[in-house]
C-alpha positions as YAML, in Angstrom:
chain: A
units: angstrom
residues:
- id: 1
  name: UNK
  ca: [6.24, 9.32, 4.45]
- id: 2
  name: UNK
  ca: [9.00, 8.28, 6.71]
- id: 3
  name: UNK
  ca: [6.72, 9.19, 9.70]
- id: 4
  name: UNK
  ca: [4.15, 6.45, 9.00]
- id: 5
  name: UNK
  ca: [6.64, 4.09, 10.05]
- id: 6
  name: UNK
  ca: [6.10, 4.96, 13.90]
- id: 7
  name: UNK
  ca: [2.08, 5.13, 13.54]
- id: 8
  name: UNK
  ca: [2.00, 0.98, 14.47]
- id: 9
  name: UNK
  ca: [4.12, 1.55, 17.40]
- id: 10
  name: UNK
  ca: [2.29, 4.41, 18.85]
- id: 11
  name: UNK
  ca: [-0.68, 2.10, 18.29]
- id: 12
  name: UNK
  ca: [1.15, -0.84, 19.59]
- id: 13
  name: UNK
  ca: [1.86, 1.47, 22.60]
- id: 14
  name: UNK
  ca: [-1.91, 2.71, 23.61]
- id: 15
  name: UNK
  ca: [-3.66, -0.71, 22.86]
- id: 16
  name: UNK
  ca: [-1.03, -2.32, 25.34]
- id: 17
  name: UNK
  ca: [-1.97, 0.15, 27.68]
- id: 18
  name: UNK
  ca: [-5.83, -0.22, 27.22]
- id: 19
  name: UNK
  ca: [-4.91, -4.22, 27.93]
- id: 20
  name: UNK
  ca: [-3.20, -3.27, 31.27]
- id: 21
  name: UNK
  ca: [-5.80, -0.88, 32.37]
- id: 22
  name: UNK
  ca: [-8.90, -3.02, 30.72]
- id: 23
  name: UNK
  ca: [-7.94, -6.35, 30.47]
- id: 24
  name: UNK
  ca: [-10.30, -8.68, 29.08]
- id: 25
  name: UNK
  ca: [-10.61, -12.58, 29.96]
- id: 26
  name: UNK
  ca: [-8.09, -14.23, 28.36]
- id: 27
  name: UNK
  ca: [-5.67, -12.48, 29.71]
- id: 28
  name: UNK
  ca: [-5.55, -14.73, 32.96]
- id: 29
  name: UNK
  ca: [-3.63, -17.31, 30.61]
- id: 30
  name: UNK
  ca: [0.26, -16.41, 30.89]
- id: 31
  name: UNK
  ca: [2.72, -16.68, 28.29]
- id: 32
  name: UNK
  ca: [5.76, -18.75, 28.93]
- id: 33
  name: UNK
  ca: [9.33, -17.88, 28.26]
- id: 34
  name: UNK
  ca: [9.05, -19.00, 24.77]
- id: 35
  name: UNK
  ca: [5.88, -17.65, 23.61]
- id: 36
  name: UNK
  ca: [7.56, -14.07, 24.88]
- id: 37
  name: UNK
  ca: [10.37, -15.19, 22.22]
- id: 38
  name: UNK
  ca: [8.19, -15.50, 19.34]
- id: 39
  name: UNK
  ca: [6.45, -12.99, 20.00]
- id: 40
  name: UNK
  ca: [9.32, -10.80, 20.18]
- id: 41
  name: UNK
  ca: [11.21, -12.07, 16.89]
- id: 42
  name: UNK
  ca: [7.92, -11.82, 15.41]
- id: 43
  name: UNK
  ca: [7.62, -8.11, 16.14]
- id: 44
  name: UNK
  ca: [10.87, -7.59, 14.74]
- id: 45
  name: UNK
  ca: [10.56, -9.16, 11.85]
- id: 46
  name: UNK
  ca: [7.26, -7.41, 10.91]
- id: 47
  name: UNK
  ca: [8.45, -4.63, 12.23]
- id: 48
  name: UNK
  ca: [11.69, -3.97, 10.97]
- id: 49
  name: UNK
  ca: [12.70, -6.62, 8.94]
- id: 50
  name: UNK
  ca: [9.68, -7.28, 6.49]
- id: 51
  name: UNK
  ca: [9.23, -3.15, 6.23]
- id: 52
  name: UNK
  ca: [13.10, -2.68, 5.37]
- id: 53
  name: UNK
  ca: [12.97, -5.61, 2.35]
- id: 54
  name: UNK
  ca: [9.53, -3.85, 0.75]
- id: 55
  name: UNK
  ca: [10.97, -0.59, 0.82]
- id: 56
  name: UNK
  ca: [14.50, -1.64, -0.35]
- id: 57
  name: UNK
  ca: [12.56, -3.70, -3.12]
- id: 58
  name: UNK
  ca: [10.38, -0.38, -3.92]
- id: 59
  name: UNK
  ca: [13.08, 1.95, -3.93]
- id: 60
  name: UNK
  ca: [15.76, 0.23, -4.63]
- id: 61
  name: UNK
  ca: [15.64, -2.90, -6.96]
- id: 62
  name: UNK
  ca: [12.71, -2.42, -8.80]
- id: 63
  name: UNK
  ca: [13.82, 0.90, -10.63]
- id: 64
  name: UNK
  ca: [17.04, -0.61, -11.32]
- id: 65
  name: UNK
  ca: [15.39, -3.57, -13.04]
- id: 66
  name: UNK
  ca: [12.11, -1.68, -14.53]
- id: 67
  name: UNK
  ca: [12.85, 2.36, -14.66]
- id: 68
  name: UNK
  ca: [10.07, 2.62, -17.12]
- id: 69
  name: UNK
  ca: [6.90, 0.87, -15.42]
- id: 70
  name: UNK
  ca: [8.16, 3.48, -11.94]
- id: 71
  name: UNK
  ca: [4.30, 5.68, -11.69]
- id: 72
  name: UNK
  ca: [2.68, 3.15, -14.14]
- id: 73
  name: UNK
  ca: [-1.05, 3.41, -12.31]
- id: 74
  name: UNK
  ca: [-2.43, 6.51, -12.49]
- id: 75
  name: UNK
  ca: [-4.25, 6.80, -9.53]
- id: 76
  name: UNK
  ca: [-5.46, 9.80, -7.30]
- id: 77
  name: UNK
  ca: [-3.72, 9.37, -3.61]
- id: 78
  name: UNK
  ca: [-6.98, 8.09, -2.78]
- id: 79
  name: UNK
  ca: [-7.30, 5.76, -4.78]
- id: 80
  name: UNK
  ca: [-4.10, 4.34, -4.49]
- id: 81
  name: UNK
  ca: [-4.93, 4.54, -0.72]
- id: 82
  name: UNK
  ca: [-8.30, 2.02, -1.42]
- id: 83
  name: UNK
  ca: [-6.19, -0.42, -3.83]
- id: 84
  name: UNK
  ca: [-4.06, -0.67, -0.77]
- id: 85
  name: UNK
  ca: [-6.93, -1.09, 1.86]
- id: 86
  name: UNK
  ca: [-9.30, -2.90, -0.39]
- id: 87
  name: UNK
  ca: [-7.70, -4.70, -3.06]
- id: 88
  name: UNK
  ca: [-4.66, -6.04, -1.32]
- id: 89
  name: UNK
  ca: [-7.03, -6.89, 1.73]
- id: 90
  name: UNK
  ca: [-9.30, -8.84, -0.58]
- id: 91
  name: UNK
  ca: [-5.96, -10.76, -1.72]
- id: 92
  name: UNK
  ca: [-5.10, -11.46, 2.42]
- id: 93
  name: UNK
  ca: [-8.43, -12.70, 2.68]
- id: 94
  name: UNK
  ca: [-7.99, -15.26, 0.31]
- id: 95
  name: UNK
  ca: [-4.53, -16.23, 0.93]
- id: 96
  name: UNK
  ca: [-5.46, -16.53, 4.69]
- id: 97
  name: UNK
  ca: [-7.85, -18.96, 3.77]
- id: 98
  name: UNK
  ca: [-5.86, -21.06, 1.82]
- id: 99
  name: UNK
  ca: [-3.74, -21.02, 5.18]
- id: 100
  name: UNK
  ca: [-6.59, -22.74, 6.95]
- id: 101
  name: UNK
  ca: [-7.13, -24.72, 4.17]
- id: 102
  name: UNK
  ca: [-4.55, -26.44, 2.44]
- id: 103
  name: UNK
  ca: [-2.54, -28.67, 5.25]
- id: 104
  name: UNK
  ca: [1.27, -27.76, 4.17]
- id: 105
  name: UNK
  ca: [0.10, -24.28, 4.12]
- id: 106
  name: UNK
  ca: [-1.46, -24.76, 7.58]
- id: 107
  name: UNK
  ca: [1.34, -26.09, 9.07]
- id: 108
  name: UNK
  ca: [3.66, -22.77, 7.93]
- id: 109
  name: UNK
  ca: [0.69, -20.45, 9.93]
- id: 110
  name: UNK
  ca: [-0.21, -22.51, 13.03]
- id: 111
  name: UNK
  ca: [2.48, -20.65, 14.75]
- id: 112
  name: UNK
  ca: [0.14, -18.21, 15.05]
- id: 113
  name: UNK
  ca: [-2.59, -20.10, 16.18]
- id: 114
  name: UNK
  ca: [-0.61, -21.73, 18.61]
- id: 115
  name: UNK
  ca: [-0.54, -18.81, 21.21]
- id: 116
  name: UNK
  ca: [-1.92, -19.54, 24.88]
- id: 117
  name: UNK
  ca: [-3.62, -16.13, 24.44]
- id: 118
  name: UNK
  ca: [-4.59, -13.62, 21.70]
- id: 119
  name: UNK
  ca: [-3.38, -9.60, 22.31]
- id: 120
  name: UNK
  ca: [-1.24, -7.37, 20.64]
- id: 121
  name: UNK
  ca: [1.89, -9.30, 22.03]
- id: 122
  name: UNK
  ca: [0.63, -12.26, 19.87]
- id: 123
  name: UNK
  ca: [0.21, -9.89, 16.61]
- id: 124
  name: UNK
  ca: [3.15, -10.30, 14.77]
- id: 125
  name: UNK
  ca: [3.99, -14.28, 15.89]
- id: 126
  name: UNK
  ca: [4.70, -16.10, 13.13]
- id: 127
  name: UNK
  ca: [7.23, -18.74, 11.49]
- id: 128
  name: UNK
  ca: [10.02, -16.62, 10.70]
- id: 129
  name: UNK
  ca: [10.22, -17.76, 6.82]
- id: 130
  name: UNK
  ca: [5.99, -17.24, 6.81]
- id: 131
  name: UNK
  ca: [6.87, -13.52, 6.60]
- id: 132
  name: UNK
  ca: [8.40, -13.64, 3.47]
- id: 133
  name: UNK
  ca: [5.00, -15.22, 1.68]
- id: 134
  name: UNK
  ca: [2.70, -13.08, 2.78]
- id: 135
  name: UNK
  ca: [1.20, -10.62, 0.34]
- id: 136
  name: UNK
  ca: [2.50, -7.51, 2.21]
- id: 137
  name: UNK
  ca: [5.97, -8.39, 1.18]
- id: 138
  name: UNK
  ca: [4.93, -10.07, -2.34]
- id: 139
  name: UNK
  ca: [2.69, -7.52, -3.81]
- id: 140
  name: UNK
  ca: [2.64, -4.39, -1.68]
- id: 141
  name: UNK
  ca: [6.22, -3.34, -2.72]
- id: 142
  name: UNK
  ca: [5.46, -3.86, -6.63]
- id: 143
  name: UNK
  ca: [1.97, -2.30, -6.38]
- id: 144
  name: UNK
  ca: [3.44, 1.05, -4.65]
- id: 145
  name: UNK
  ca: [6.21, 1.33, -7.30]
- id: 146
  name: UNK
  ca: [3.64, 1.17, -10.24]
- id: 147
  name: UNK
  ca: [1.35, 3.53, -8.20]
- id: 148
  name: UNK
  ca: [1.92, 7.13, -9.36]
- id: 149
  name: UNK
  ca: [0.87, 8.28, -5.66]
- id: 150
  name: UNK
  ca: [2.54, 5.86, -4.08]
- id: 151
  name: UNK
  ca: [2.39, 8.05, -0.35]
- id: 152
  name: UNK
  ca: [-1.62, 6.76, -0.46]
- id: 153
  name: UNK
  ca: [-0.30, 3.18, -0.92]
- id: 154
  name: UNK
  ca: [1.79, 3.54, 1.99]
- id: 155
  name: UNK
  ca: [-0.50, 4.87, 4.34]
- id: 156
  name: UNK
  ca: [-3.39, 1.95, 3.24]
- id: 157
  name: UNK
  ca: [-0.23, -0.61, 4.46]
- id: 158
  name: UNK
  ca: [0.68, 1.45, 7.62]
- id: 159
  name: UNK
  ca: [-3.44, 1.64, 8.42]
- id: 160
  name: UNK
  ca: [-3.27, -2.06, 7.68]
- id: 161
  name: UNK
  ca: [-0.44, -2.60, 10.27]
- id: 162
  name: UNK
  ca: [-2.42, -0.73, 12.52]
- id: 163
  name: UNK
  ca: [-5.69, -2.62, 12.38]
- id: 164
  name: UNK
  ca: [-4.06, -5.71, 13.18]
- id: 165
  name: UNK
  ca: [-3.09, -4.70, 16.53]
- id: 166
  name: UNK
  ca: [-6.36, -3.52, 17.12]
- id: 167
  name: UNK
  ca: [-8.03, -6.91, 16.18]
- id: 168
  name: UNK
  ca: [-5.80, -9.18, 18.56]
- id: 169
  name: UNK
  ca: [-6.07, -6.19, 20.71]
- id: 170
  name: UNK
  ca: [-7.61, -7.62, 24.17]
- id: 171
  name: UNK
  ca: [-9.25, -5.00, 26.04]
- id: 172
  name: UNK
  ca: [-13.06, -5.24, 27.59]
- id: 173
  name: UNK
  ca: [-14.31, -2.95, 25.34]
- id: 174
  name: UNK
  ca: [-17.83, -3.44, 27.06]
- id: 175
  name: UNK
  ca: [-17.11, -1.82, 30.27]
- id: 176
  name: UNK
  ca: [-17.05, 1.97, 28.05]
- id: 177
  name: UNK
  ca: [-20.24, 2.37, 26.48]
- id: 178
  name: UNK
  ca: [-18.82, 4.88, 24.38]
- id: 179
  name: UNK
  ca: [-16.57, 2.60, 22.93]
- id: 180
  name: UNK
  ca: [-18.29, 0.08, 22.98]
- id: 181
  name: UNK
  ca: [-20.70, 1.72, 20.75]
- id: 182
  name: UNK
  ca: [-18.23, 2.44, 18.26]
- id: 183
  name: UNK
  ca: [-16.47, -1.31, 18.00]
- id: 184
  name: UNK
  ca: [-19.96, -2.35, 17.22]
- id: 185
  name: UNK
  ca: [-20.91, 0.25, 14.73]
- id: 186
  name: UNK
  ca: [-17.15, -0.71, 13.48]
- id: 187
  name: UNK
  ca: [-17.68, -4.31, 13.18]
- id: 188
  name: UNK
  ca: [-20.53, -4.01, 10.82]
- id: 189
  name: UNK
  ca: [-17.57, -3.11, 7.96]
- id: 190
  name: UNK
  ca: [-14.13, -3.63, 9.84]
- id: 191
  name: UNK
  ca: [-12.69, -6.69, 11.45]
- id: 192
  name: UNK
  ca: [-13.13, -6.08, 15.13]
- id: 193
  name: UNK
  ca: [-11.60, -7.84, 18.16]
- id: 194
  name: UNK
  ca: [-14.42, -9.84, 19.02]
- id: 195
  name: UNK
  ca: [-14.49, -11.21, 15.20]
- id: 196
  name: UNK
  ca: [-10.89, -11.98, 15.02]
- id: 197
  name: UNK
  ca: [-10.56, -13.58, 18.43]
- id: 198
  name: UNK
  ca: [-13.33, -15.75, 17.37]
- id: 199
  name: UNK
  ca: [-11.04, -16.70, 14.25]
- id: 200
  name: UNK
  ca: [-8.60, -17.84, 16.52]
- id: 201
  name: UNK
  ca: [-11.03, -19.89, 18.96]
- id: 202
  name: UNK
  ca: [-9.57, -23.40, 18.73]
- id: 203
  name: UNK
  ca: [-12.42, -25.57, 19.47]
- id: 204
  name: UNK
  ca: [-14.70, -24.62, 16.21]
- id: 205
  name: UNK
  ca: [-13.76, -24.54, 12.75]
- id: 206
  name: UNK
  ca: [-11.85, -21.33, 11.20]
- id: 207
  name: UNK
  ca: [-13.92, -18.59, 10.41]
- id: 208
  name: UNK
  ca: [-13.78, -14.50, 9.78]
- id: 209
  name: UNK
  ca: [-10.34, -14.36, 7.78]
- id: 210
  name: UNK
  ca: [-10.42, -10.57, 6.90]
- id: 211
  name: UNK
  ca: [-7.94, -8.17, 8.10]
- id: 212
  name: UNK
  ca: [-9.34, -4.68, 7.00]
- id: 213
  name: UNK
  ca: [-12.95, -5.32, 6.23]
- id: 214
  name: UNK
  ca: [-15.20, -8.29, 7.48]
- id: 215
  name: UNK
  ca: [-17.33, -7.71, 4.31]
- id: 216
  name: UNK
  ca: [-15.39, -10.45, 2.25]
- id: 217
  name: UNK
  ca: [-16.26, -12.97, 5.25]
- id: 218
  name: UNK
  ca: [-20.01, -12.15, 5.02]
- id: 219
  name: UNK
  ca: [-19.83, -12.25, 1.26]
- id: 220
  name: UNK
  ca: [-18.12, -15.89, 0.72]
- id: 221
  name: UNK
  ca: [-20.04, -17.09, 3.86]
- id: 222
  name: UNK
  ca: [-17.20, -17.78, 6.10]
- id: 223
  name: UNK
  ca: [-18.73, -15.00, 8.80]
- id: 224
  name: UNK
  ca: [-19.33, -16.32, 12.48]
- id: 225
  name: UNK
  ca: [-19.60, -14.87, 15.55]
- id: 226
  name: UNK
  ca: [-20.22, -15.94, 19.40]
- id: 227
  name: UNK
  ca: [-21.16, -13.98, 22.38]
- id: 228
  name: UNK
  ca: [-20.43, -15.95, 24.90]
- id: 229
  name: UNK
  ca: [-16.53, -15.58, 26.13]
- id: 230
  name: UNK
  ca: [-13.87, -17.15, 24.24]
- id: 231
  name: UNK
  ca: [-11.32, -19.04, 26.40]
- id: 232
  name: UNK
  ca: [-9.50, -21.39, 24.50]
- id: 233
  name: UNK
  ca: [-7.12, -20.29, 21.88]
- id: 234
  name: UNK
  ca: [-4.16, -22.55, 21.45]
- id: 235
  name: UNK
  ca: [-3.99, -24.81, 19.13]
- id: 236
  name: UNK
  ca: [-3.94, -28.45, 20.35]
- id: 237
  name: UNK
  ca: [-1.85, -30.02, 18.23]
- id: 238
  name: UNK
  ca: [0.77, -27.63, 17.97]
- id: 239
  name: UNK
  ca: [4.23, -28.56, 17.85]
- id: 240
  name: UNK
  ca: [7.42, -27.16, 19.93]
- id: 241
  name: UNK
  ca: [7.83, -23.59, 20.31]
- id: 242
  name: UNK
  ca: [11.34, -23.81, 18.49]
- id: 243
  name: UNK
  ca: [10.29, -26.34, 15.66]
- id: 244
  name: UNK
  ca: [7.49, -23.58, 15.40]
- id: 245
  name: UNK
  ca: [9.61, -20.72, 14.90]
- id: 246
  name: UNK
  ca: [11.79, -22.57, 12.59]
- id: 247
  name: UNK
  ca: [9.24, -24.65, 10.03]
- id: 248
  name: UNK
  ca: [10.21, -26.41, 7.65]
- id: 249
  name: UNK
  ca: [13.40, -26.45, 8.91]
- id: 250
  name: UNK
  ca: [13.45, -30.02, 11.41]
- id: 251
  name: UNK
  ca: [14.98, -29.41, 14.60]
...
């Protein structure tokens, strides 16, 4: 169990390197001093930060405050595994959209959206506070304690954390048929690069909010997809990189 914790950061490690050695379009846009900043915090916050409160809250707090619900769900490893990579995806879905949606919740997210490029640097960069509200932190701790395989629960979140690299991932997948091949066959289930990178083009409306499985997007009709290059991703109307980082705090 303890090992899953360096699976992201091995992926972290080889996407990065597929970036240097196949860089894709976008990459021509260069991050200034501050974006590197919020990317970095961002990193360690989901990380190390976010990671450490779920599993204190799992191990910790919850069976001092509820011994007897500890193993409540009696699920098979796999299917704790799918209530993981399903059902708590299907709750990020919706919560991503309200993001989009509802303006005070938009303005807590557009730190994301507000990166001059989209890659694995830009993964994790987010409003420091944003990280607390997220469903990852909310539900996944008090899901895993009621799971009575909680190791399957785990290792849905850690396959989660990896999957969102690969999405903001920005490597020219096209110039390796082979893999090329397999992204596509990928996308028909999975969010894919070229799906999420077209959530964060900023000069059409939001689309594709999944993070495991583009199947909610094609089910509630929020699906799109372009195949010509996408070249703008910041968001216009973003405001400064500190006041950013720091929202709602005014600075």
């Amino acid at each position: 169990m303890h090992g899953l914790i360096f699976i992201p950061g091995i992926f972290f490690l080889l996407l990065f390197l597929g970036e240097l050695s196949l860089p894709n379009v976008s990459l021509r846009y260069s991050y200034h001093r501050w974006d590197w900043l919020l990317n970095i915090i961002g990193f360690f916050m989901q990380g190390l930060v976010v990671p450490l409160c779920g599993y204190l809250i799992a191990t910790q707090l919850l069976p001092l405050c509820l011994p007897s619900m500890k193993g409540l769900l009696p699920l098979s490893w796999w299917g704790a595994f799918l209530l993981n990579f399903i059902g708590i995806d299907f709750m990020y879905y919706w919560q991503h959209r309200l993001f989009h949606n509802i303006p005070w919740l938009w303005n807590w997210h557009r730190c994301h959206h507000a990166s001059p490029r989209v890659d694995v640097w830009a993964t994790a960069r987010n409003s420091i506070f944003i990280n607390f509200f997220f469903v990852y932190l909310l539900v996944n701790p008090i899901v895993g304690f009621l799971c009575k395989n909680p190791s399957g629960f785990f290792v849905g979140a850690t396959l989660t954390a990896s999957l969102d690299l690969l999405r903001h991932s920005q490597i020219n997948w096209e110039t390796i048929p082979l893999l090329r091949k397999i992204i596509r066959w990928m996308g028909l289930i999975f969010v894919v690069p070229p799906q999420h990178h077209r959530h964060h083009y900023a000069l059409l409306k939001a689309a594709n909010f999944g993070a495991n499985l583009i199947v909610w997007d094609k089910l509630f009709k929020t699906y799109c997809m372009r195949k010509e290059p996408l070249l703008t991703y910041q968001d216009p109307d973003a405001i400064s990189p500190l006041a950013q980082l720091l929202y709602p705090f005014k600075v």
